[in-house]
C-alpha positions, -999 to +999 in steps of 0.1 A: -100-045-165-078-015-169-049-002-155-048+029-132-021+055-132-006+053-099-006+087-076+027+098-067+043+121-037+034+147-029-002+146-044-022+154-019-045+122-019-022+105-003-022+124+028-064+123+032-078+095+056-100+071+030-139+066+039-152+029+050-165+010+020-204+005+024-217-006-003-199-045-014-212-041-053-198-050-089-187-012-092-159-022-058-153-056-074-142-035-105-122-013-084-102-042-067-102-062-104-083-031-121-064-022-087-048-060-089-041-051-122-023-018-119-002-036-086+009-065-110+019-042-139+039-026-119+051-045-105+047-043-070+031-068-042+003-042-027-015-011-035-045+008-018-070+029-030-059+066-024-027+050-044-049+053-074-069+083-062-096+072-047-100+080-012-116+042-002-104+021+022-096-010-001-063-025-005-050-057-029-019-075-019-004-104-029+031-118-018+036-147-033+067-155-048+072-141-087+076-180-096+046-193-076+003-190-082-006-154-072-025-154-040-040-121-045-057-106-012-086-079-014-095-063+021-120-039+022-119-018+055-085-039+070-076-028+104-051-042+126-063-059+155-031-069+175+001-067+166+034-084+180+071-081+183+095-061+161+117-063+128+136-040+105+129-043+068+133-028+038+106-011+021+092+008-013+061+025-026+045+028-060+040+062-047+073+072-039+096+055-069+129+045-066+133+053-028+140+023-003+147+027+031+145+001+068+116+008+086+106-011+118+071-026+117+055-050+139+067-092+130+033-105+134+000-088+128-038-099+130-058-081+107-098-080+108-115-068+072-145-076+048-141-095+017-157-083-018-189-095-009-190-082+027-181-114+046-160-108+077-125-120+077-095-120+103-063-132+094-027-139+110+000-126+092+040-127+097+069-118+072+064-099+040+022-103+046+021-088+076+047-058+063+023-054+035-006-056+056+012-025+078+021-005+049-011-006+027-035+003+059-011+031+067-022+047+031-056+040+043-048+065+068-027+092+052+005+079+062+038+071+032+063+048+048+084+082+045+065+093+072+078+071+093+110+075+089+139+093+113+143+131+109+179+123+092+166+098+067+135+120+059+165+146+052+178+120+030+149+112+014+135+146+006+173+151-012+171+122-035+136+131-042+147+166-050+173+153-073+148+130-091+124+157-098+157+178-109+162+148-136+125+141-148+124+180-154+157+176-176+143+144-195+110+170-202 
């Protein structure tokens, strides 16, 4: 296994819309091995493809608690079959370090994907899962939780991100 460098905004592979996996082989089992990898190191509790820049739509995720077994999740083409009512959370990115912002996503969601070996899952998710589940398929499809956000917090965050490119420079 290896660890991955992690893609940050702006690079553009975050904004492209990742191709369906179709072929399940020990090349995509690699992929999802090293991607669980990269998301424990660090740390974080989900990470997608185009994260790592590759334009696939696979996604690990696992949200168990830091003093628990990992219950690591690999989806491989997850889409979101039905979603239900609203909550306001806070979220982060790999992608877009040290920026947090409240976001509303959808409380419950059912997702539909294929496991490593192609089998078809669905599963009902609520609470940090089904946040996770929300925010990894939105990479999928080109979408940063920045995106999302209101034009005054997108103000907001493109200041903070100015001014932590400003210091990175200065540390260079």
């Amino acid at each position: 296994m290896a660890i991955l460098r992690i893609r940050h905004y702006p690079d553009p592979v975050l904004k492209e819309v990742s191709v369906p996996v179709t072929t399940f082989d020990e090349e995509l089992k690699k992929l999802a091995a090293d991607m669980a990898e990269t998301m424990y190191a660090a740390p974080g509790v989900g990470l997608a493809a185009p994260q790592v820049g590759i334009s696939r739509r696979l996604v690990v995720i696992d949200c168990a608690p830091k003093d628990a077994e990992p219950e690591l999740l690999q989806l491989v083409n997850p889409e979101i079959i039905d979603r239900q009512g609203e909550c306001v959370e806070e979220e982060g990115c790999l992608s877009v370090p040290g920026f947090y912002a409240k976001l509303p996503r959808s409380a419950r969601v059912t997702v539909r994907y294929r496991d490593l070996t192609g089998a078809a899952v669905e599963r009902c998710a609520e609470g940090l899962l089904a946040i996770a589940f929300q925010h990894e398929i939105d990479h999928l499809d080109g979408i940063l939780f920045v995106d999302r956000l209101s034009p005054l917090k997108k103000s907001i965050f493109r200041k903070k991100f100015k001014k932590i490119m400003d210091q990175q420079q200065e540390q260079m």
